[in-house]
N, C-alpha and C positions, 0 to 999 in steps of 0.2 A: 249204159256203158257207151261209151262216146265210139264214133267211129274210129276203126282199124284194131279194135279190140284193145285198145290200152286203160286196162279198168285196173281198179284197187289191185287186184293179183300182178300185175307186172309194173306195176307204177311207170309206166312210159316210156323202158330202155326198153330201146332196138337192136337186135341184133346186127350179126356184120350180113351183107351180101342176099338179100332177101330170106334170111332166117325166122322175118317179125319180131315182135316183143320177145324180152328173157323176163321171165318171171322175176320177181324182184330177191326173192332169197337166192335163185342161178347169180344175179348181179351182183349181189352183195356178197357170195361165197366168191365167186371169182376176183372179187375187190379184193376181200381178205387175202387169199392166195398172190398177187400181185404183190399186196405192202409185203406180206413176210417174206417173198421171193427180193425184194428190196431192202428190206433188214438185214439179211443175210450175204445180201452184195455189200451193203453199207460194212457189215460186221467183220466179213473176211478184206475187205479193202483197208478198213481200221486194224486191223491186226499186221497184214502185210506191211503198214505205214510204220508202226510198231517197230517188225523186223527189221526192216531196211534201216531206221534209226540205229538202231541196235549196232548191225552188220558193220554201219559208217562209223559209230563210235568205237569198234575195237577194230577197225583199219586205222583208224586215227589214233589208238595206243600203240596199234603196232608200228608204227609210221618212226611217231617221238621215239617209241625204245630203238629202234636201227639209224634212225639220224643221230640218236646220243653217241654212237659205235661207228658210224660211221668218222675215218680219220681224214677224207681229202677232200676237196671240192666236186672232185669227179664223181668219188662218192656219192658225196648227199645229190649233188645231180640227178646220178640216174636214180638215185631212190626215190628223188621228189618227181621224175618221169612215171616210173614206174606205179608210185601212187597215183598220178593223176589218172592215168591210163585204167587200172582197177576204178577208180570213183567214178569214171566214165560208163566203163560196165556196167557197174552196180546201177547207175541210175538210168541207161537203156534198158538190164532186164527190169527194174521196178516198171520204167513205164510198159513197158512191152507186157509185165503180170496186171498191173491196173488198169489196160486198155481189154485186158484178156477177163478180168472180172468185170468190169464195165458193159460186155459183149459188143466190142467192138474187136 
């Protein structure tokens, strides 16, 4: 066995902080644990991305039906304010959810 004890049983991961070697199945459960813990951020950030498409596409119907009804310029004005202002939203709380699954 070579020096420091890193033989066949721990294949040569070191622990953090003077812990020594992790045995190599400790390594490789804890790897597993990691990807699926990243799948699962991948999967709900894919979903979220999902939603918010979603959310945009029927502010964007509802948008066109009140512009069709709207009858003055003043009108569609503030309604094209008012959308922008909601799209604004929409897309600080997305980032602000994505920054929040991302653990940041």
């Amino acid at each position: 066995m070579p020096a420091g004890g890193a033989g066949p049983a721990t294949a040569g991961v070191q622990g953090g902080a003077g812990a020594g070697p992790i045995p190599a199945a400790d390594a490789a459960a804890a790897n597993e644990a990691e990807v699926a813990a990243a799948r699962e951020r991948v999967e709900a950030m894919e979903a979220l991305s999902r939603e918010h498409v979603d959310q945009l596409a029927v502010a964007g119907r509802e948008f066109e039906a009140k512009m069709k009804t709207a009858s003055t310029p003043e009108e569609r004005r503030a309604l094209q304010l008012e959308f922008q202002q909601t799209q604004r939203a929409k897309q600080e709380e997305f980032k602000r959810r994505m920054a929040e699954l991302n653990g940041r």
